[in-house]
C-alpha positions in Angstrom: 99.3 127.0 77.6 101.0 124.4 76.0 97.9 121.5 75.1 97.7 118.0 76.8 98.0 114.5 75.1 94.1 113.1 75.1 93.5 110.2 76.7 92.9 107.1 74.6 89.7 104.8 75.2 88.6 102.3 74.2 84.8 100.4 74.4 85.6 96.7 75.9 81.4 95.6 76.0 78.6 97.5 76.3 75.1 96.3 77.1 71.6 97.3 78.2 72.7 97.7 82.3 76.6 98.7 81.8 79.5 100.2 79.3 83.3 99.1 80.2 86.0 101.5 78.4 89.1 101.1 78.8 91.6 104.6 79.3 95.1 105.1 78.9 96.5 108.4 79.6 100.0 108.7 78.5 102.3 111.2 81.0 100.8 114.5 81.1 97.8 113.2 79.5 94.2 114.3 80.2 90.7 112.8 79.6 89.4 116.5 78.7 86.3 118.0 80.3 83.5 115.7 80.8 80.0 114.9 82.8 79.2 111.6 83.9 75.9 110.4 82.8 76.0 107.3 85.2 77.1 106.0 88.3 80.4 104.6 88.1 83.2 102.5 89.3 87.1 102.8 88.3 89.3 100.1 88.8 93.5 100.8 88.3 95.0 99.0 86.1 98.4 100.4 86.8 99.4 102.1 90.2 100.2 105.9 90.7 98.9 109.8 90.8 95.8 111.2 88.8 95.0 114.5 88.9 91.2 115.9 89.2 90.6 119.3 87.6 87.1 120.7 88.9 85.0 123.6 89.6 86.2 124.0 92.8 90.2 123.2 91.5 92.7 120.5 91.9 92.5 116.8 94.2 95.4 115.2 93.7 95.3 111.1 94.5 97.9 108.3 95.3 95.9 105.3 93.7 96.9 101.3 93.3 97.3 98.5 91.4 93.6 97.1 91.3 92.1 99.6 93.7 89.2 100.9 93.1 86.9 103.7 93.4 83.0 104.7 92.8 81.6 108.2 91.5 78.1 109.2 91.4 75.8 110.5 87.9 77.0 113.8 87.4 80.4 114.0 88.2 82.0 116.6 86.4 85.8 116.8 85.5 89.0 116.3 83.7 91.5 113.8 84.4 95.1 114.7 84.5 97.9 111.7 84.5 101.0 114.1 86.7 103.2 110.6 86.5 106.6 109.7 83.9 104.5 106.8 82.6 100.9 105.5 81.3 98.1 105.7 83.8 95.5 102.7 82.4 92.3 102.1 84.4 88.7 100.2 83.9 86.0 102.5 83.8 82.3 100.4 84.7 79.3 103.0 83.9 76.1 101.8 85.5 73.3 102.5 83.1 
């Protein structure tokens, strides 16, 4: 299996209540493998499909331009970007 570009973050703040990263995922890119350790909410940054790897396999979504989404602690996953171009989103982690 040929390996994914990873994902590129980077930490915009972070203070005692929250930490904002931003991610880019370049085409094909993936976030790798991870667990959420806080509530979160994603906001897009650029419009188009992401791909959810999980336990119980693949949820593909059509996301857009400033939409955005929550997640609960927990979550466990890798993020796939399917599209030609960068996928860039907000990530808010509730501490």
């Amino acid at each position: 299996m040929q390996s994914r570009p990873r994902a590129e973050s980077k930490v915009l703040q972070e203070t005692e209540r929250v930490i904002v990263t931003q991610w880019r995922l370049k085409p094909g890119g993936e976030t790798g493998w991870h667990r959420h350790a806080y509530d979160y909410v994603v906001v897009c940054l650029t419009a188009g499909k992401l791909v959810a790897e999980t336990k119980d396999g693949e949820v593909t979504t059509e996301l857009a331009f400033g939409q955005a989404y929550t997640r609960p602690v927990g979550v466990e996953h890798n993020i796939v970007n399917p599209g030609t171009g960068d996928f860039v989103f907000v990530e808010v982690e509730l501490k």
